[in-house]
C-alpha positions in Angstrom: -35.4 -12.1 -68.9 -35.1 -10.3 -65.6 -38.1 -9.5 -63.7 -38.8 -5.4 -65.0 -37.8 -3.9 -61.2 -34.6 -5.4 -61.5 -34.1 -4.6 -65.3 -34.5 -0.8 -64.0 -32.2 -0.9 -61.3 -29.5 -2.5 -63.2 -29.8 -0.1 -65.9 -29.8 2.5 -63.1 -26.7 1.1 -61.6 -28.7 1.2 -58.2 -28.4 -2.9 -57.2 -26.3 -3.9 -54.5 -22.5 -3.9 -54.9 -22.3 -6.5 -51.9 -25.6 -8.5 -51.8 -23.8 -11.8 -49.2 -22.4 -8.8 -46.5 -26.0 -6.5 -47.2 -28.5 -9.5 -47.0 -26.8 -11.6 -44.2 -23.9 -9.3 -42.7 -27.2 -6.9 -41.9 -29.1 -7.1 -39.1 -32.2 -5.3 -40.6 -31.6 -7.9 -43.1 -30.9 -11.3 -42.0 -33.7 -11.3 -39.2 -36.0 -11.3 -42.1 -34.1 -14.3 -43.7 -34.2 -16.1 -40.1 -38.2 -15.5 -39.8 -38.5 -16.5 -43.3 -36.7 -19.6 -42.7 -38.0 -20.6 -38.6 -41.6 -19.0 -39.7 -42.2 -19.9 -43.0 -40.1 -22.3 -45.4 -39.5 -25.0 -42.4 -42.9 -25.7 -41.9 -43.3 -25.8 -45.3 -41.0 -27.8 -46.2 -42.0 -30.6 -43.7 -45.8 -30.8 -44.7 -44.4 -30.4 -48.1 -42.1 -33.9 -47.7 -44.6 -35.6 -45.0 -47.5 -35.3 -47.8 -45.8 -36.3 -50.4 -42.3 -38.3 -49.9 -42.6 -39.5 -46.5 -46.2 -41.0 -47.5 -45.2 -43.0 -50.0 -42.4 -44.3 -48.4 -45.0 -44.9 -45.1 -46.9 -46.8 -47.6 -44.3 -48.7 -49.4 -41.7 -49.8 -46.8 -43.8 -49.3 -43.4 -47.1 -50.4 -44.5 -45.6 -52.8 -47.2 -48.0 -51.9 -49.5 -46.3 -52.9 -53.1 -44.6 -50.1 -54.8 -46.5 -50.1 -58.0 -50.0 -49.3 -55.8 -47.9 -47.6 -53.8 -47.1 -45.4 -56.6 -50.6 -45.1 -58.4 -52.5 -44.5 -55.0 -49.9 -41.8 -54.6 -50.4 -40.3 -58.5 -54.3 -40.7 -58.0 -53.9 -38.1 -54.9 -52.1 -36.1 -56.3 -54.0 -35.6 -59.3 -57.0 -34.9 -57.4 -55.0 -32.1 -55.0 -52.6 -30.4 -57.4 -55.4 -28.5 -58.5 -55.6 -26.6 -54.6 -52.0 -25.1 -55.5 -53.6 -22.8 -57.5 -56.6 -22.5 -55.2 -54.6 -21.3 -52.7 -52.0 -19.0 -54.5 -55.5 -17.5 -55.6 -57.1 -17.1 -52.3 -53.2 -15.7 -50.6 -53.8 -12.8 -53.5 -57.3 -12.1 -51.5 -57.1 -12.8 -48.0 -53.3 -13.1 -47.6 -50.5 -15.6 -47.5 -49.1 -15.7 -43.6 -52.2 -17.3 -42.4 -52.4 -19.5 -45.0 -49.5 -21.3 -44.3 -50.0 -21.1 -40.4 -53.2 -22.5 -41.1 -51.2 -25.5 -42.8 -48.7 -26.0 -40.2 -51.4 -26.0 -37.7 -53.6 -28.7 -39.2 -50.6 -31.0 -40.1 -49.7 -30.7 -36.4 -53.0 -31.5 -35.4 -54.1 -34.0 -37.4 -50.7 -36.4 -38.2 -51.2 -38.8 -36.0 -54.5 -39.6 -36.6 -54.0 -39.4 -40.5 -51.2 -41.7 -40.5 -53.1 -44.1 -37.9 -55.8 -44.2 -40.0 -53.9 -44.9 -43.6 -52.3 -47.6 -41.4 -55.5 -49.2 -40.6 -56.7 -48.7 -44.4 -53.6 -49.9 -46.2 -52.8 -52.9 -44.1 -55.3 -53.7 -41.5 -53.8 -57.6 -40.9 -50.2 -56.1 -39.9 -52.0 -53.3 -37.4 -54.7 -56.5 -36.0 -51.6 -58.5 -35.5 -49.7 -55.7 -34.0 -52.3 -55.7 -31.3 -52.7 -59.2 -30.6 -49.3 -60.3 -30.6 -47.3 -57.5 -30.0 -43.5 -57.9 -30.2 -40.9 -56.4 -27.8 -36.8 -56.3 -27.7 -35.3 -56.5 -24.7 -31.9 -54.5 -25.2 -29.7 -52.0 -23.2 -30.1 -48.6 -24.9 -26.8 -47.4 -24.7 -25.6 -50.5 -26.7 -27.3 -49.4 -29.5 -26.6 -47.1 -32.7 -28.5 -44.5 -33.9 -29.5 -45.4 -37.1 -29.0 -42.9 -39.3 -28.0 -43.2 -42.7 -28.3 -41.0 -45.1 -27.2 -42.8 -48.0 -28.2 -45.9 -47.0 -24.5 -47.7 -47.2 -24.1 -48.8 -43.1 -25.2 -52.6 -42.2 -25.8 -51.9 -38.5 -24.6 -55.4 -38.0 -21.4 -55.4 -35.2 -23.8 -55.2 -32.3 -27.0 -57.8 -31.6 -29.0 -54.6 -30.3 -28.2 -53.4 -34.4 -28.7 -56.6 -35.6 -32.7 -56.7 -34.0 -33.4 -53.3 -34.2 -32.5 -53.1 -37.6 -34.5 -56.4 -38.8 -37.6 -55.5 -37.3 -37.7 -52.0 -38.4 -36.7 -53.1 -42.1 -39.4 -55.6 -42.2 -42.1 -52.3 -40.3 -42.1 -54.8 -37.6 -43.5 -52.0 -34.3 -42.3 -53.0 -31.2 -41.6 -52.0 -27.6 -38.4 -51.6 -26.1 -37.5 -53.2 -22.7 -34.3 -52.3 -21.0 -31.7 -54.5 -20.1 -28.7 -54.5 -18.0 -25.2 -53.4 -20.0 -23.7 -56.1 -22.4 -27.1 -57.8 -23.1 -27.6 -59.9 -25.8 -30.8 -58.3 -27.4 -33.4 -60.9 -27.9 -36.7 -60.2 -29.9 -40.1 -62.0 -27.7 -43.0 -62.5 -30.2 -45.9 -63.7 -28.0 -44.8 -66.2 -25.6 -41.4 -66.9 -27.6 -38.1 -65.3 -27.3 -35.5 -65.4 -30.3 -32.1 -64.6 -29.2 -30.1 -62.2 -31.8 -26.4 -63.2 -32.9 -24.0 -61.9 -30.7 -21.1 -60.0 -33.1 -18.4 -60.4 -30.5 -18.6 -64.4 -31.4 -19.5 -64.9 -34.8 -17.5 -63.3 -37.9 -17.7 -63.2 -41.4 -19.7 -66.0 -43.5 -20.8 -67.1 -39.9 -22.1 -64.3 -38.9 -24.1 -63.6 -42.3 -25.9 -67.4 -41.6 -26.3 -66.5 -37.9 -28.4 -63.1 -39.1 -29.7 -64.9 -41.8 -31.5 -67.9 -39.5 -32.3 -65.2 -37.0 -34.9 -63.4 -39.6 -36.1 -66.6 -40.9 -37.0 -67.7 -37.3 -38.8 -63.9 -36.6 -40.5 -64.0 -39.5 -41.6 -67.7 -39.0 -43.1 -66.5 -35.4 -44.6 -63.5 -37.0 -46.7 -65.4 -39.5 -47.8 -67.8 -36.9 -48.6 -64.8 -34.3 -51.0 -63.3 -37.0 -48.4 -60.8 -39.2 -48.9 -61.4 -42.9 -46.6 -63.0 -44.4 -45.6 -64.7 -48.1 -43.1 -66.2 -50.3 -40.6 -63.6 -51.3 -40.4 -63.9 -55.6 -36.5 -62.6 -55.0 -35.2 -65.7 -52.9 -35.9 -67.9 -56.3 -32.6 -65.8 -57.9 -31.0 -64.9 -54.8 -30.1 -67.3 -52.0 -28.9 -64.3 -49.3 -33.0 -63.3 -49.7 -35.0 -64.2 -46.9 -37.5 -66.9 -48.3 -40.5 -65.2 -46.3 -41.4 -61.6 -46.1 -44.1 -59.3 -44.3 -46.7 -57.6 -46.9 -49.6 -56.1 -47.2 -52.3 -57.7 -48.9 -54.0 -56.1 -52.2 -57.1 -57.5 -51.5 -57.5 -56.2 -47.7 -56.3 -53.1 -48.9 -59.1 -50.0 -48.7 -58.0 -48.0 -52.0 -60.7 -45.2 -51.7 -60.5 -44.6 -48.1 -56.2 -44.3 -48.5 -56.8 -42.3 -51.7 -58.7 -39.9 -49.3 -56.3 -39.5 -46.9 -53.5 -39.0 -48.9 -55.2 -36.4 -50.8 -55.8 -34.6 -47.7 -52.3 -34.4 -46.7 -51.4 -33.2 -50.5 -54.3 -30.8 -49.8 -52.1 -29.8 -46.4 -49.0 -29.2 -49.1 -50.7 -26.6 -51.3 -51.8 -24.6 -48.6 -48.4 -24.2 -47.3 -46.6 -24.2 -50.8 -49.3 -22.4 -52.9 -48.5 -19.1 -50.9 -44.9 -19.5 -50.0 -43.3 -18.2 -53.5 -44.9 -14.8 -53.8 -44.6 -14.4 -49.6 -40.9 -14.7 -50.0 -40.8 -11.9 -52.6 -42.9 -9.6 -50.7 -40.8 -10.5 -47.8 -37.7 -8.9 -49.1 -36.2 -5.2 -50.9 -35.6 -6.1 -54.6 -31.8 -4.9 -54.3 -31.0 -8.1 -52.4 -34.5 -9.8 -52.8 -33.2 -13.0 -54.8 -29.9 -13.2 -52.4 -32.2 -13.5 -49.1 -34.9 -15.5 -50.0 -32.7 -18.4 -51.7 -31.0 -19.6 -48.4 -34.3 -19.8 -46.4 -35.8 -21.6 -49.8 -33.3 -23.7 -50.1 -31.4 -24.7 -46.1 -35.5 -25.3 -45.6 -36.6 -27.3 -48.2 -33.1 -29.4 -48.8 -32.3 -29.6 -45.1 -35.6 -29.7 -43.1 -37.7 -31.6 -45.9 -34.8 -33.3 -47.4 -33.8 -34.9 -44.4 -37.0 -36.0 -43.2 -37.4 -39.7 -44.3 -34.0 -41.0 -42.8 -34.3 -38.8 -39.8 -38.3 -40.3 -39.2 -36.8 -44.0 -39.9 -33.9 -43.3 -37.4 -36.5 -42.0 -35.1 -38.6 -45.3 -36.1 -35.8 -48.0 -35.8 -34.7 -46.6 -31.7 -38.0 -46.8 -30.9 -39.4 -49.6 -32.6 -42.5 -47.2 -33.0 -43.6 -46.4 -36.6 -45.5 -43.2 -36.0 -42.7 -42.1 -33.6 -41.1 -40.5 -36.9 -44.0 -37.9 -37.4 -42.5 -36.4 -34.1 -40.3 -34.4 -36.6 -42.3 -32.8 -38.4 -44.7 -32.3 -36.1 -42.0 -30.7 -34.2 -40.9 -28.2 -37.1 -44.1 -27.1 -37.9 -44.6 -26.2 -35.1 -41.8 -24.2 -34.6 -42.8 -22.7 -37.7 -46.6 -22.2 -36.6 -45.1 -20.2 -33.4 -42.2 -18.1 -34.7 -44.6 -17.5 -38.2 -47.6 -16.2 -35.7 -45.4 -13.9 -33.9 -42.8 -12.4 -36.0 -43.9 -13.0 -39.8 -45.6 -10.5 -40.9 -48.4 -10.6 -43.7 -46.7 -9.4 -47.0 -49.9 -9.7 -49.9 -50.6 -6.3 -50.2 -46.8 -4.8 -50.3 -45.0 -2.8 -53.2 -42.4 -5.3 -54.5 -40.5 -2.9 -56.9 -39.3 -1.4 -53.6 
């Protein structure tokens, strides 16, 4: 059933004829969908995603943790936070919803970093120890490398040796530093005091090259495990032979489970207080005549671009770097952007007429 303001106008015959040219060919109109979008839904969507997706898969194929305690840690926080969506759509109906949401944004941008250092240090203390004692470094010319971006997770980033380490350490949530290198450099990976050359593309092909990238994990990994990393058997190679025999992990026994149950929960916690409100701001926001028109494409260019893009941009960001919080630049960065345009242009909506 329609909501009973719109019932009336339609059997009034007062709606909008044109709702696309009124709610975006408008100026009075389609600032309010930009604010809603730069002030509001962006931020939202990024704590929204960070809290949730981008946590587990920080957990899972960062921190190694295995997926099924990836995935109960991750149920057991949000069990214990869901109940704070309701908390604060509550408190939006008393004290408002703008402030809510910038207060949110504002936190997430604060407290990221330290958040995401500390679930590291929880989840897999041996790989961050190691990390620090034997830290690793690729020496590469920057401008030989790709960006590696891939949405749908179908490119190899295998026809250059700068791919070729990049791409194995940051698959394996190996951190490193990046040294630069004269043009045309072979990349080479140093672990400690040794130095493991990547396969150079432009001189092995095919089956060859497959072995060359193959024996270059198995001899990173091999250095890894005697610098410190933790390592073990992988279970796959016994079925596959193209699966590296070794693999980094985190162990179950090292791992803190109340401590990262607590700081996930906090950055669920972070999620409802910019979701909770979000819903009923967007109403308020808008007239009812074009009300469902203008707040879908904030809604949804927010939460399908901005959120949806945000694990494959932060691993992009991850893999050029070699850095593994480097990624929480971008949503640190739209939240942000959502904290400042929100504080000065959004304005607070909880106590407006919405059968206008």
């Amino acid at each position: 059933a329609e909501s009973p303001v719109f019932q009336k106008m339609k059997d009034e015959g007062t709606t909008s004829k044109a709702p696309l040219t009124e709610a975006f060919g408008q100026w009075k109109n389609a600032k309010w969908v930009l604010i809603a979008l730069l002030g509001a839904v962006a931020g939202q969507a990024v704590v929204w995603y960070t809290g949730q997706f981008y946590a587990m898969f920080f957990l899972e194929k960062i921190l190694l943790v295995d997926g099924a305690t990836t995935n109960i840690l991750i149920a057991l926080a949000l069990a214990i936070g869901t109940p704070f969506f309701i908390f604060f759509g509550w408190l939006s109906d008393k004290i408002g919803r703008k402030w809510i949401i910038m207060a949110g944004c504002a936190l997430a941008v604060l407290t990221y970093f330290p958040a995401f250092h500390a679930l590291s240090n929880a989840a897999n203390p041996a790989m961050t120890k190691a990390s620090e004692s034997a830290p690793v470094t690729v020496t590469v010319n920057d401008n030989d490398c790709s960006l590696q971006f891939d949405p749908i997770g179908k490119n190899k980033f295998d026809s250059k040796s700068c791919d070729i380490a990049k791409s194995y350490l940051a698959k394996n949530a190996v951190s490193y530093t990046v040294v630069d290198a004269p043009a045309g450099t072979i990349a080479s990976v140093k672990i400690g005091d040794k130095v493991i050359t990547a396969p150079d593309p432009s001189k092995v092909t095919g089956d060859e090259k497959g072995a060359a990238i193959k024996a270059f994990g198995g001899e990173v990994i091999t250095t890894l495990e005697a610098a410190g990393y933790p390592v073990k058997d992988n279970p796959a190679a016994a079925k596959d032979p193209k699966a590296a025999k070794k693999i980094l992990y985190a162990d179950p026994a090292q791992i803190n489970k109340p401590l990262v149950v607590a700081i996930l929960t906090y950055l669920v916690i972070l999620v409802t207080m910019v979701y909770g409100p979000i819903a009923a701001l967007l109403v308020e926001l808008f007239p009812s005549r074009i009300r469902y028109t203008s707040m879908s494409l904030p809604y949804h260019i927010g939460n399908g671009w901005f959120g949806g893009f945000l694990p494959t941009t932060a691993f992009a960001m991850v893999a050029a770097t070699g850095d593994i919080y480097y990624g929480l630049w971008y949503p640190i960065f739209v939240a942000g952007l959502t904290l400042v345009v929100g504080i000065l242009f959004l304005p607070e909506t909880f106590r407006r007429n919405i059968d206008d």
